[in-house]
N, C-alpha and C positions, 0 to 999 in steps of 0.2 A: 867800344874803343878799339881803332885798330891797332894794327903790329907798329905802321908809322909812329902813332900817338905816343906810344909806350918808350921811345927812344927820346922825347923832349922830357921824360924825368922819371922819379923812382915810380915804382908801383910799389903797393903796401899791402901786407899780406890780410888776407882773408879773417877774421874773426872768426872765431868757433861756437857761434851762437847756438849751434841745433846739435850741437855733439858728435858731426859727422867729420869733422877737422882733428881729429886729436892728435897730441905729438909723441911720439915713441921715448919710453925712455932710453937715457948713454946704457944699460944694462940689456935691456931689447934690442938695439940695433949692435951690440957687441955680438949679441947671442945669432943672430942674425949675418953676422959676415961671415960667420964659421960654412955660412950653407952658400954664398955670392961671391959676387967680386966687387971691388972699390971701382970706383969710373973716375977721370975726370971726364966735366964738361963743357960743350963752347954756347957764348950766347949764341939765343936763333935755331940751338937743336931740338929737332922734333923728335919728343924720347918716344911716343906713340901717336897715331893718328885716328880721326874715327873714322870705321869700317873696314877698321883692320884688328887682326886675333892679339887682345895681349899676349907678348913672349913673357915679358918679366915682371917681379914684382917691385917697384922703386920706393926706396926712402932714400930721403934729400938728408945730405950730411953738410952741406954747404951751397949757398948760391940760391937762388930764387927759380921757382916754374911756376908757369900760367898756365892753369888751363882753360880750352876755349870752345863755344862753340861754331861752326861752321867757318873756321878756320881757312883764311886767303878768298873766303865766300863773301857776295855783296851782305852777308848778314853776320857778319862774325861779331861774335862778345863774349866777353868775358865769363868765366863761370867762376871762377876762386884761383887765388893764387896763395903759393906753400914756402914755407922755408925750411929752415934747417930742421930735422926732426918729426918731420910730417912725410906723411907715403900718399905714392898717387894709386889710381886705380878706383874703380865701383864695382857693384856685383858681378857685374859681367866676366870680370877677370876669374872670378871663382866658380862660374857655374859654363865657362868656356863661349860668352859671347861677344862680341866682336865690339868695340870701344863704342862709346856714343860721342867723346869727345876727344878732342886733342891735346896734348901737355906738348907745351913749348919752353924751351931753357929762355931764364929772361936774365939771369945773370948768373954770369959761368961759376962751376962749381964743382960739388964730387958729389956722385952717388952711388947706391949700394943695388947690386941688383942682381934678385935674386930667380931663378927660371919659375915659371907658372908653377911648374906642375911639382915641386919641391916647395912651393908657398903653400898649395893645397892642403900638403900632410902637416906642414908645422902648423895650418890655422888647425887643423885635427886633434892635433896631439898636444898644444899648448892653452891650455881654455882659456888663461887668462890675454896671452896675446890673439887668439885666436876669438875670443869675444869682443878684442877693443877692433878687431880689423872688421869682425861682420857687423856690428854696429855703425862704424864710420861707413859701411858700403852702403846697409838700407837706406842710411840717410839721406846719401847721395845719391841713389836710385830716384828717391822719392823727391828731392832737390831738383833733379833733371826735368823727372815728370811734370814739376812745377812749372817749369821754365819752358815748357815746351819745346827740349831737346832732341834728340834723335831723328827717326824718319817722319816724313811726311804725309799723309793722306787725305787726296785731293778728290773730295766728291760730292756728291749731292744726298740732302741729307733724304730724300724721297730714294732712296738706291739701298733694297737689299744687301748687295755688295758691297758699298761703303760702311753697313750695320753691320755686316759682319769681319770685316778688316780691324772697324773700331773696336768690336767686343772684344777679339781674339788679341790684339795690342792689350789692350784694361786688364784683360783676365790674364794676361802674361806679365805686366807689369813692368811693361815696353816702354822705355820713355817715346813719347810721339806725340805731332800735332796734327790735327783732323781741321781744314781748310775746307768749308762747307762752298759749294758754288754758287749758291742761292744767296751770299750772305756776305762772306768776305772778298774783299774789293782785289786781294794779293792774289785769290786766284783765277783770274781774269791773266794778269798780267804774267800768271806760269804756265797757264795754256796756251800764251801764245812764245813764252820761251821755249819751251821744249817740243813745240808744234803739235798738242794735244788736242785731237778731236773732243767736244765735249761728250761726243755719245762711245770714249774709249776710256770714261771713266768709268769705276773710280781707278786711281792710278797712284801708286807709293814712292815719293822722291826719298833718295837716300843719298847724301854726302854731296849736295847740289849739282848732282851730273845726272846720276839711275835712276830708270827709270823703270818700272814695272806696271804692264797695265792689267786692271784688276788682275794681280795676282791672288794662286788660290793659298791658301791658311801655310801648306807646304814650302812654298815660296817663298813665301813675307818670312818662315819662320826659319831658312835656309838664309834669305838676304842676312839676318841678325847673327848666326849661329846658332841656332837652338836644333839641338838632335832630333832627325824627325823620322822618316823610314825606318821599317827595320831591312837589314840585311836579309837576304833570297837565302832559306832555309838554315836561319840563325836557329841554336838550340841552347836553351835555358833548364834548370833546375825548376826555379819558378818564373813562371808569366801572368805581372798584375795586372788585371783591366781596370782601367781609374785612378788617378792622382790625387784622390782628397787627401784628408785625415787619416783614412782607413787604407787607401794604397800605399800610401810613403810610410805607415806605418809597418806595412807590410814589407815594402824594399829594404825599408832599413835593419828588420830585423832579420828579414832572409839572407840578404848580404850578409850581415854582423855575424852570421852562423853559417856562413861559409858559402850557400846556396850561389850560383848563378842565376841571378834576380834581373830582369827586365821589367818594367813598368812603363807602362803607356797610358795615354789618355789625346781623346779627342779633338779636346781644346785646347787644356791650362791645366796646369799643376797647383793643387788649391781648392777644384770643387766649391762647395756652395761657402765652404769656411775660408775661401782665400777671397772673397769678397766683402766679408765681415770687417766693421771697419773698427771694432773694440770687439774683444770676449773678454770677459770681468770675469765667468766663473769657471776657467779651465785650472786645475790645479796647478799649482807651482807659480802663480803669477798674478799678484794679491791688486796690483795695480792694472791689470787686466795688459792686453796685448790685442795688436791687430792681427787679423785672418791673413796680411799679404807677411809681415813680420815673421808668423807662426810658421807658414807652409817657405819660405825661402830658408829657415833655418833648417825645415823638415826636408829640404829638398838637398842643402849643404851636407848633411849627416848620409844621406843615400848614396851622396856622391862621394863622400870621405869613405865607408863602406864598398864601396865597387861596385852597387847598383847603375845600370844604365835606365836612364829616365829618356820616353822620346816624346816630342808633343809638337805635332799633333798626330796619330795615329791612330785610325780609327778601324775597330775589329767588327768582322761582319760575321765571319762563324766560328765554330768549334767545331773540330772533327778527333774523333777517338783514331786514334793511327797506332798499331801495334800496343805497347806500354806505356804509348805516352798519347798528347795530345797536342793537332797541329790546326793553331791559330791562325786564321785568316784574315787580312787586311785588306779596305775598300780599296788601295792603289793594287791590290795583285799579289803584294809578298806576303811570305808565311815566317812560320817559327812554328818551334819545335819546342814542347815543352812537356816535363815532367810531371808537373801541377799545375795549377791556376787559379791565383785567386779571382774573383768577382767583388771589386768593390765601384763598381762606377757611379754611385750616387743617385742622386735625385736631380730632377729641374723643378722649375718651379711651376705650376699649374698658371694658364694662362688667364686674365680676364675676359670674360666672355661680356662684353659692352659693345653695340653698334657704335661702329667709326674709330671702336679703336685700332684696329690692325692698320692703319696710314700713320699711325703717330707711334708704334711701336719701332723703338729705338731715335727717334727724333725727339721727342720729353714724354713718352712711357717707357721705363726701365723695368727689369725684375734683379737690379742690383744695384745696391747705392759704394759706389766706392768713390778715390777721388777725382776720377772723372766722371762720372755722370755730376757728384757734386758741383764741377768748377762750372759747368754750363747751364744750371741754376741759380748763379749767384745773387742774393739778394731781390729775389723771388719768392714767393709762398707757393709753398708743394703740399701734395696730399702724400701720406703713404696707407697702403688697405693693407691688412691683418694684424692679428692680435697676438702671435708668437711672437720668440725671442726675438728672430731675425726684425721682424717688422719693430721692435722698439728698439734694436740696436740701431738701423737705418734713421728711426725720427732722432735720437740725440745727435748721429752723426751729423744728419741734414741741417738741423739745427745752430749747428754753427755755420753756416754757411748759406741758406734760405732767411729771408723775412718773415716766414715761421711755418709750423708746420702743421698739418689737419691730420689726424691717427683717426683713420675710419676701420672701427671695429665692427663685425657683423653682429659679436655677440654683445651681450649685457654685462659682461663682468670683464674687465681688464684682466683679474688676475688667473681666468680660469687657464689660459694656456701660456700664460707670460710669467716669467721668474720675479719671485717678490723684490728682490731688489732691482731688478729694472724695470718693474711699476712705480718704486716708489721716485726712480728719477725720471720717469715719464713725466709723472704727476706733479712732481715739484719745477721739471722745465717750466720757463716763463712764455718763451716760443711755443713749445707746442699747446696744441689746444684736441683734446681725445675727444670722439666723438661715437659713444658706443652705439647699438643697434641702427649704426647704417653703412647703407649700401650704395656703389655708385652704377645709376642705371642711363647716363647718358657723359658723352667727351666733346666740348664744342671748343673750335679754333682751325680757321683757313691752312697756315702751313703748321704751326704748331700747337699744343694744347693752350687754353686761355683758360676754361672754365672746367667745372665740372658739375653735374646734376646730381645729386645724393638724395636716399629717400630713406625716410625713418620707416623703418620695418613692421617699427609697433604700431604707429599710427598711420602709416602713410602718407604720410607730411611728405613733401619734396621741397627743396630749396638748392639754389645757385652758388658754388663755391668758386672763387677766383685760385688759379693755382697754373702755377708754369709748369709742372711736372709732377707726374704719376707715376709711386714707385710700389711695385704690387709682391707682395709676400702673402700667399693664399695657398700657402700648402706644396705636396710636390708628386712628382708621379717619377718612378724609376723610369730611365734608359734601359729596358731587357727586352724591348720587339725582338729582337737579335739572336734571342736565348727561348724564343717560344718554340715549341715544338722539340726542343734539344735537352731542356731538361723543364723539372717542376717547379712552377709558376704560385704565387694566392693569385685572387679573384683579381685584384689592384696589381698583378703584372709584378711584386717582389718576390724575393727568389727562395723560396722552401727550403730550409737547412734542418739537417738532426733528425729527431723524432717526427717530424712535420715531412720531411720529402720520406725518409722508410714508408709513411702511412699510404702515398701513392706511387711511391720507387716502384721500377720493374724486377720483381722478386730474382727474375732467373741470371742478370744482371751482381746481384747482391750474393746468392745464396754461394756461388763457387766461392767467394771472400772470406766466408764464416761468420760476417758481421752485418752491421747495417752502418749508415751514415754516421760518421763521429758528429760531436757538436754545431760546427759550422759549417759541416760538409753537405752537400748539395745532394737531390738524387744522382746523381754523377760521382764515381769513385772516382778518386783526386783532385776534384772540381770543390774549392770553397770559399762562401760568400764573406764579407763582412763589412761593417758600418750601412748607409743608409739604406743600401738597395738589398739587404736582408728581410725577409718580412720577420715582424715580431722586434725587429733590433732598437733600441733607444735611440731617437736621433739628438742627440748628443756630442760635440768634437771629439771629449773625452773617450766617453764612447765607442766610437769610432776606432779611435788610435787603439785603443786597446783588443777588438776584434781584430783587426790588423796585425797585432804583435800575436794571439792566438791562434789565427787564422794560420801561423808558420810552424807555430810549436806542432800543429792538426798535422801539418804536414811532413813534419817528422815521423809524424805516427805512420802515417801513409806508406812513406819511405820505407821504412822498416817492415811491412808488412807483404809478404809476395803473393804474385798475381796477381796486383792493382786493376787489372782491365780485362774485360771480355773481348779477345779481338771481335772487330765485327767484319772488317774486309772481306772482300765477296769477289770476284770475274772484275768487275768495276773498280776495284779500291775502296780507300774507305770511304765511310758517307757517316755524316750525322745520326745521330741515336737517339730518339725520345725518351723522355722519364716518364713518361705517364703510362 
C-alpha cells in the first residue's frame, strides 16, 4: 500500500501474533522519560530511514507509525503499524546496524525518545525491560528475513561469488533477498535499471539507489554497519579468534573482569551453533532455543560488557613480540595483544560425490537455517549424518520440505545421536531414516533432482527424489594458520595442557617454572577452547564453558612474570614453532 493510499482512511494497528509487537507498560515508559525527552509529532515525519544508523530509542505515547519497506520506492509496503505504548526499532539498533526499514508518522502525536547508546545500558541493567525489548527485536529480525527485507543480491546461482555473499548474509542474520538471474524475471528488469553488465555480477542493491558490484564480505559488512577491521596497531588484554559459543563466551567474560577483549571471526558470529535451528538440551532452556536466538543474545551481553566484536576479520598469523603477542590480519592490520584465545571452531567435512561441487550452494548446503529452508519449500530433501546437528536439520526441514530422507552411514540411530532426538526423529511422520547408506552419485541439469544411495551392507543401490542436499558428516578445525606456530594432533586440533608440555619446546617453558595450564596451548599465553581443542566435547555447553575458563587461565598467566621468551633477532619478530 502506498503513502497516497493511507490518506483515503485510517490504518489499523498491527496485531501481535508472534510476540514481537509488545506494548510497554504506563510504569516502563515512566521509568523511561527519566533517561529522553517527550516529542511532539507531525503526520508524514520520517522518525528513521533504512540505511541510516539508529540515533534513538522510540516509544509511541500517542498518535500512530508505520513502518515500511522500501519506502517512496516502486516497491514500498507495509511491514507493521504501532500505536500508543509500542517502541519502534529491531536488532539492529542494539548491536549498532544501520535500519532495514523506515518508520513514518501516520498520525501526529508524541513520542519518547531515548539516545542509542543510554537504551543499550538500560536493556543491560533492567532484565525484565530489557528481556521484553530483545525478544520483540529477534522477532523482527526474523519477521524481515521473512519478508525479504533489506538489501538485495542479484546473481547467478552457478557464481562462487553469489554463494558466498548469500552464506555470509544467512550466517549474519542479515535480512536479504537473493534474485537468482537464471530464474527470476525482476532481475532482468534491474540490470537494465541500473545499467548492470551481467558478467559484473553478482552485485548488492541497497535502499533502491546502491549499488555495489561483487562486493567483498568487508563491504557488504560496512554497507550494513557491522564492525569489521581492526584499527593499525590496536592493543588488547585479550584477542579471541572465533565467534562461536566458545569465543563470546570468552568476550563476555573477559570484558565482565575488566580485560580489554576483542573478538573476531571470519565470517559470523555463531559458528557452527548459530545455524542450529533448535537446541533442546542446552541448560537453562527446557523448551530448547535456536542457535541464531542463543548467539544474538550471546553477542548483546559482549556488547553490554565492552567487548568489541568485528566480523568479518580474518587472522593469518601470530607472532611473539616482546610480552605480548602481535596478531595479523589477511587485509594488512595487526593488534597487539596480551593473550589470545583460540576458539575458531570447526567446518563441516565436505561430500566427496562426483558432480557435487556445481550444485554446492545452489540445493547442497552444510547448514539448514531459514534460508536454505525457504528455497526448498515443499520439496523432499535428503540430509547425510547421524549426529545431533544432522537430526536437528531433519525436524527443522521438516516443517518446511514434503519430507525428509536421514541417510545414516552407520546401523544404529542412537550411536552418535541424543536419545531424545532419536526418539523425535523416529516418531516424525515426514521423515523417513534410512540407516547404512550412502550417497554415491547427484543428478540434476541446474539443480539437484535426485539422488543415488547405496546400501553399504548389501550393496543395493536405488534412486532417491530430493530437491536439496544438507550434509553433516563431521568437521575438521580452521588451524592451517597455526601449523608450524604452535602444536597440532594428527587431525590439525590444537594440543592444550599436558598434551602440548609432552611436545612443547622445553627451553621455551623451563625459564617460566611451569608448563601449560589446562587449556593452554604449547604457547605461553596462547589458549584454546570449544571445538578446535583436541580432546574438547563438542558440545554448545561445552563450549561456553572452555570459554569462560579459557579467562579465568588467563588470569593465571597475568599474574605470573616473564610470560614470553623474547625471540626478536636483527629481523624482528618472527613466528615460533611448538614442536
Amino acid at each position: 500500500m502506498s503513502a497516497a493510499q493511507h490518506k483515503n482512511g485510517a490504518i489499523h494497528e498491527t496485531p501481535d501474533r508472534y510476540g514481537a509487537f509488545p506494548r510497554l507498560t504506563p510504569e516502563q515508559l515512566q521509568d523511561l522519560t527519566v533517561h529522553g525527552e517527550r516529542r511532539r509529532t507531525t503526520e508524514g515525519e520520517v522518525l528513521y530511514r533504512e540505511g541510516e544508523p539508529f540515533r534513538e530509542f522510540l516509544a509511541i505515547l500517542s498518535g500512530t507509525v508505520e513502518i515500511l519497506q522500501d519506502h517512496g520506492g516502486p516497491e514500498e509496503r507495509r511491514v507493521a503499524v504501532h500505536g500508543p505504548g509500542r517502541f519502534l526499532g529491531e536488532l539492529g539498533m542494539l548491536e549498532g546496524q544501520a535500519a532495514f526499514d523506515t518508520a513514518v508518522v501516520r498520525e501526529a502525536g508524541e513520542i519518547l525518545a531515548v539516545p542509542v547508546e543510554r537504551q543499550r545500558t538500560l536493556v543491560g541493567r533492567d532484565p525484565v525491560l530489557g528481556d521484553l525489548i530483545l525478544r520483540a527485536y529477534l522477532g523482527r529480525r526474523y519477521l524481515l528475513i521473512g519478508l525479504g527485507a533489506g538489501f538485495r543480491i542479484l546473481g547467478s546461482c552457478y557464481s562462487r561469488d553469489t554463494l558466498r555473499l548469500r552464506e555470509f548474509a544467512a550466517r549474519n542474520r542479515l535480512p536479504h533477498r537473493w534474485l537468482d538471474l537464471e530464474r527470476d524475471k525482476e532481475a532482468e528488469s534491474l540490470l537494465r535499471r541500473f545499467s548492470i553488465r551481467p558478467e559484473e555480477t553478482p552485485v548488492v542493491l541497497w535502499k533502491g539507489e546502491r549499488v555495489l558490484r561483487n562486493p567483498s564480505n568487508a563491504e557488504l559488512a560496512r554497507l550494513i554497519g557491522l564492525p569489521t577491521s581492526t584499527p593499525k596497531a590496536a592493543r588488547c588484554d585479550v584477542m579471541v579468534v572465533g565467534a562461536g559459543p566458545a569465543g563470546l563466551a570468552a568476550a563476555v567474560y573477559g570484558a565482565s573482569d575488566g580485560l580489554t577483549t576483542i573478538s573476531v571471526d571470519a565470517v559470523a558470529t555463531g559458528g557452527q551453533a548459530g545455524t542450529s535451528s533448535r537446541i533442546e538440551n542446552y541448560l537453562g532452556f527446557p523448551s530448547g532455543i535456536s542457535g541464531g536466538e542463543l548467539i544474538e543474545r550471546a553477542v548483546l551481553q559482549a556488547h553490554k560488557f565492552g567487548a568489541r566484536l568485528m566480523v568479518p576479520a580474518q587472522v593469518d598469523r601470530l607472532v611473539p613480540q616482546d610480552d605480548e603477542y602481535v596478531v595479523a590480519f589477511t587485509d594488512g592490520s595487526q593488534a597487539r595483544a596480551g593473550a589470545v584465545v583460540l576458539a575458531s571452531g570447526v567446518r563441516y567435512r565436505r561430500l566427496e560425490v562426483p558432480g557435487i561441487d556445481r550444485l554446492e550452494g545452489i540445493s547442497v548446503y552444510y547448514a539448514a537455517t531459514v534460508h536454505e529452508a525457504s528455497l526448498c519449500e515443499a520439496d523432499p530433501v535428503a540430509v547425510v549424518g547421524g549426529g545431533n546437528s544432522a537430526g536437528q536439520a531433519a525436524l527443522f526441514l521438516a516443517n518446511h520440505a514434503s519430507g525428509v530422507h536421514l541417510l545414516v552411514r552407520g546401523g544404529d540411530l542412537n550411536a552418535d545421536m541424543s536419545r531424545y532426538l532419536v526418539d523425535q526423529v523416529e516418531r516424525h511422520p515426514k521423515i523417513e531414516v534410512r540407516l547404512r547408506t550412502e550417497v554415491r552419485g547427484v543428478s540434476g541439469k541446474e539443480k539437484l533432482e535426485s539422488l543415488i544411495v547405496e546400501d553399504n551392507a548389501n550393496g543395493e543401490r536405488r534412486t532417491l527424489r530430493a530437491a536439496a542436499l544438507f550434509v553433516f558428516i563431521g568437521a575438521r578445525p580452521g588451524t592451517e594458520w597455526l601449523r608450524g606456530v604452535l602444536a597440532l594432533d594428527e587431525k590439525g586440533f590444537v594440543l592444550t595442557g599436558a598434551d602440548a608440555q609432552a611436545v612443547a619446546d622445553e627451553t621455551r617453558w623451563d625459564p617460566l617454572g611451569r608448563g601449560p595450564l589446562l587449556l593452554e596451548t604449547s604457547l605461553p599465553g596462547v589458549f584454546a577452547a570449544g571445538d578446535v581443542r583436541s580432546g574438547s566435547v563438542k558440545r554448545v555447553a561445552s563450549a561456553t564453558g572452555e570459554g569462560a575458563m579459557a579467562i579465568r587461565l588467563v588470569h593465571e598467566h597475568r599474574e605470573m612474570a616473564g610470560n614470553l621468551v623474547r625471540t626478536a633477532g636483527p629481523e624482528g619478530p618472527r613466528p615460533v614453532t611448538g614442536r
